[in-house]
N, C-alpha and C positions, 0 to 999 in steps of 0.2 A: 574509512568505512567502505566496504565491498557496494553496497547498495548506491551509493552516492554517485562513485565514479562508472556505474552502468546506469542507473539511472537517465529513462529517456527525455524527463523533462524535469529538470534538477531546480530549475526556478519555483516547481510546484511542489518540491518534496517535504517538504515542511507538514506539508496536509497528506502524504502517503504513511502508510501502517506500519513502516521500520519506525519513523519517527514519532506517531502515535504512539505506539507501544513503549517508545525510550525514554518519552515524555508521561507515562502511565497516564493517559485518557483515555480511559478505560469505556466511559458514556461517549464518547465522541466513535471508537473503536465498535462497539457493538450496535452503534445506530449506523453503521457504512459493512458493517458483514452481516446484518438480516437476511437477504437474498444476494447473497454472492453471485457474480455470474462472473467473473476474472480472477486470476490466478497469477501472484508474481514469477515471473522466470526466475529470478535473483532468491528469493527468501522463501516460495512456497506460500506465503499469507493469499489468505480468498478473501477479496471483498466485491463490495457492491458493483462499481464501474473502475476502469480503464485511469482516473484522476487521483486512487489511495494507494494505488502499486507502483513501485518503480520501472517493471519490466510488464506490463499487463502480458496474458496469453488468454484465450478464452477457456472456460469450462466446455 
């Protein structure tokens, strides 16, 4: 998986949004993109902070 092997902290990816999404936690997934302020480089997903993306950039 493209996300994984860029992924800046791979230990934490488990709780980022490619993996949310793959795991359909759908409730976990719209309580962390309310107020997105980040933007993965890798996939495009916006969430809340820097710790649900793999590649954060800011909004």
């Amino acid at each position: 998986m493209k996300a994984k092997r860029n992924c800046r902290c791979a230990e934490e990816h488990a709780g980022h949004m490619c993996e949310l999404e793959s795991e359909q936690d759908w409730e976990t997934i719209r309580c962390v993109t309310d107020r997105p302020a980040v933007q993965c480089e890798n996939c495009g997903a916006r969430a809340n902070g820097a710790r649900y993306v793999c590649m954060p950039a800011e909004l």
